[in-house]
N, C-alpha and C positions, 0 to 999 in steps of 0.2 A: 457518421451521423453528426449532424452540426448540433448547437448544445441549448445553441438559441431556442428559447422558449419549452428549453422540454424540462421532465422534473429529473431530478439526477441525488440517489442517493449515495452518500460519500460516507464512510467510517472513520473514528478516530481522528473526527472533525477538530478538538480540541487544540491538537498544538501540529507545527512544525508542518510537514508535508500536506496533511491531511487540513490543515487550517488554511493553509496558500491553496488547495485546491477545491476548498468552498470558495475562498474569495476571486480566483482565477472563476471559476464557473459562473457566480452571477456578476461578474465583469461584461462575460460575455453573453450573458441575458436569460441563465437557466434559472432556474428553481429550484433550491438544494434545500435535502434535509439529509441534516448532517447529526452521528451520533459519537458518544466519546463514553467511557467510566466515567471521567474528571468534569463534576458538574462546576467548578469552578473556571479552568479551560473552555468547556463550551460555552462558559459569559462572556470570556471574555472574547473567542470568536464572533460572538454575534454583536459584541462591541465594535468590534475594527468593522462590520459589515453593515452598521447602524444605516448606510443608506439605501442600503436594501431589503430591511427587514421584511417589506411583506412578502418576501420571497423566499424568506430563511425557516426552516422550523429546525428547531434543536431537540434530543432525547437523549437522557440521562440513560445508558442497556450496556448489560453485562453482554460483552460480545460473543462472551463461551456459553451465556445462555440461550439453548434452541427457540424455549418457549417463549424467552423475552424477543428474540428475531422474528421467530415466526409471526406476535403479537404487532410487531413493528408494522408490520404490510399493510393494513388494514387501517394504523394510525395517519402512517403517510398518504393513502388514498386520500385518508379523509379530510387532511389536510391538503393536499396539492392537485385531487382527481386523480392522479395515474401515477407510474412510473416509468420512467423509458430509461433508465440506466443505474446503474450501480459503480461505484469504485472501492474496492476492497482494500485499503490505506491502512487499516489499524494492523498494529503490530508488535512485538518487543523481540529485542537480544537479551542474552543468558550471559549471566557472571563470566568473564576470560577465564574460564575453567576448562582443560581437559575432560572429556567421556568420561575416565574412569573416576575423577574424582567431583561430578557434578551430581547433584542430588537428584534422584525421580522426582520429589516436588516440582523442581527446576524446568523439566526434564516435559514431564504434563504442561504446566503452566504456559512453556513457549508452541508447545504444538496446540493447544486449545485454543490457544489465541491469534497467531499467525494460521494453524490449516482448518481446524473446525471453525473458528469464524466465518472462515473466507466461505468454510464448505455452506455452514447455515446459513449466510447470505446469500449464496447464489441456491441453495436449494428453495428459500422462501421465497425470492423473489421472480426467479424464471419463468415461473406458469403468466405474472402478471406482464414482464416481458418480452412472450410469445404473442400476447394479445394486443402490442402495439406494430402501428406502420411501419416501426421503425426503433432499434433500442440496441444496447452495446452494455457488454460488460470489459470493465479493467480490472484485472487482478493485479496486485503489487506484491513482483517475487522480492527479488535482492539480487545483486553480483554474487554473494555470496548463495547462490540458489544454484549458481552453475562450476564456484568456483571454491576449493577448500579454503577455510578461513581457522585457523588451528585455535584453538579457545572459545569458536562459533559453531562446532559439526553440529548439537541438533539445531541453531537456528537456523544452520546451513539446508540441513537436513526437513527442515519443519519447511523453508520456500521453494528449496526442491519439489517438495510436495506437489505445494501452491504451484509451482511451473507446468509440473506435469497435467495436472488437473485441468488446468487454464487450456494449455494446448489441447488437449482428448475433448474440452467444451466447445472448443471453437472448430476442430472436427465434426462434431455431432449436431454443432450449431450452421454447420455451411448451407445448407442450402432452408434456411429459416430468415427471420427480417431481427436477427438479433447477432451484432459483431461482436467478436470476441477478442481483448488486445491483452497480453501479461507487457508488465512493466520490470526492467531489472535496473532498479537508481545503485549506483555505485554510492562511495561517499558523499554524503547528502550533510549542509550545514545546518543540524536540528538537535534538539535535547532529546533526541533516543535514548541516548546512556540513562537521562537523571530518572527521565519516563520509567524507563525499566527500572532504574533502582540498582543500575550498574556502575562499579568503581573502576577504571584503569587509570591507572601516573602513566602522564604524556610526557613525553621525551622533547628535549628543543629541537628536533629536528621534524615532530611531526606536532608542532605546535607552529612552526614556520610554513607547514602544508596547509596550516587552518583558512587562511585567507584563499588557496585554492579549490575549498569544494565547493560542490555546486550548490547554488542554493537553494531554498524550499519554491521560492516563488519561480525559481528559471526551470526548477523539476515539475511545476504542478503546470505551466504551459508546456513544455515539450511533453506530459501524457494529457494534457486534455488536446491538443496538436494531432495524437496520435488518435483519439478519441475520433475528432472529424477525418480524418484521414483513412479511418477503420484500419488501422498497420495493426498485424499482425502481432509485431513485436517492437518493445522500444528501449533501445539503452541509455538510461537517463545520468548523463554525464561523461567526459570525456576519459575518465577512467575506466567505467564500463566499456563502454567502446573500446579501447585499446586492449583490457583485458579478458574480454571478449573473442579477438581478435586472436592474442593470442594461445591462449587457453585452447582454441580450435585447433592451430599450426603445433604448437608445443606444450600440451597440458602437464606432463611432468618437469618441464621447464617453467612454468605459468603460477603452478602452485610453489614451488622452490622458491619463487621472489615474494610471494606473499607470506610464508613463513618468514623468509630473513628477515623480511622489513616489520612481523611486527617483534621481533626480537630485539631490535633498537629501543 
């Protein structure tokens, strides 16, 4: 689905990923309403977008809230006439904590937010969805959706989720006018950490990887890329990709590297 001229709602519009992929979208001539918690963030998205404002509408929505998602559909109509796509962006990681010793608040908080968001958007929005020529949803797992991350199992576990989900929709969705793409962004250069409200001491050796991740704006083209393209599936970054790759050939090899390295 090309993106030109259609309305395309995006989560977690605020910062990092989710902000490059408002602005990547009406680059390319959509209509975005974008939402975030951080009513200060979405100012300042719709700042950097100032030359496309009659195109933008912004909403202050607790993503864990159903009834505030479900209330969303009807806003966005009203504002834009329709819907034809969704991008499921919003997200957080959990303290570098082990399972046993991370807290169930923790525990709730990241699966609310990364799989029942994801869930109550695509459930409020699909019926309106079905009833365009044409429409796509993207989900946004993680690398860490397919691949253990020791200090990450439930975030790991919360995009797993989100993967599976995303796949089973785009089965149920095949022969319907509505594509379905999951996204897995490897290291992406964005303030997740501070977002979440997550501390880890970076080492000099992965403070020297810093200048190689991918960045927001080269991630929010390769999945709206994927968006026209209706791909199934998209590894955003050259480390997904690779660990990916491997992960398939040698998974208990795969995860043994991503342990050692984050013990550095």
């Amino acid at each position: 689905m090309k993106v030109n001229g259609k309305v395309i709602v995006v989560t977690g519009g605020g910062a990092g990923m989710g902000r490059a992929l408002v602005l990547e979208l009406l680059k390319r001539g959509a209509q975005v309403a974008t939402l975030d918690i951080n009513e200060e963030n979405l100012l300042e998205t719709a700042r950097l977008a100032a030359d496309y404002k009659d195109k933008l509408s912004t909403y202050v929505v607790d993503i864990t809230s159903r009834e505030a998602i479900e209330s969303l559909v009807d806003q966005v109509k009203e504002k834009h006439g329709a819907v034809d796509g969704i991008i499921n962006n919003a997200g957080v990681i959990q303290p570098f904590i082990d399972v046993n010793d991370l807290g169930y608040d923790k525990v709730e908080q990241v699966m609310n937010i990364n799989f029942y968001g994801t869930l109550y958007m695509v459930k409020s929005f699909l019926p309106e969805l079905l009833k365009r020529p044409e429409a796509h949803i993207l989900n946004v797992a993680s690398m860490g959706g397919f691949l253990p991350v020791p200090g990450q199992s439930i975030y790991g576990a919360s995009k797993a989720a989100v993967k599976l989900m995303t796949e089973g929709l785009h089965s149920e969705l095949m022969d319907t006018n509505v594509g379905v793409t999951i996204a897995f962004p490897g290291a992406i250069k964005t303030d997740i950490m501070k977002n979440s409200q997550v501390e880890r001491e970076v080492s000099e050796e992965s403070a020297g990887r810093e200048h190689k991740l991918t960045t927001a704006p080269d991630a929010a083209k390769m999945m709206v890329d994927a968006i026209e393209e209706n791909a199934y599936r998209v590894m955003v970054g050259n480390d997904a990709k690779m660990m990916d790759r491997m992960y398939r050939l040698m998974p208990k090899k795969a995860a043994s590297i991503i342990a050692e390295k984050l013990k550095r």
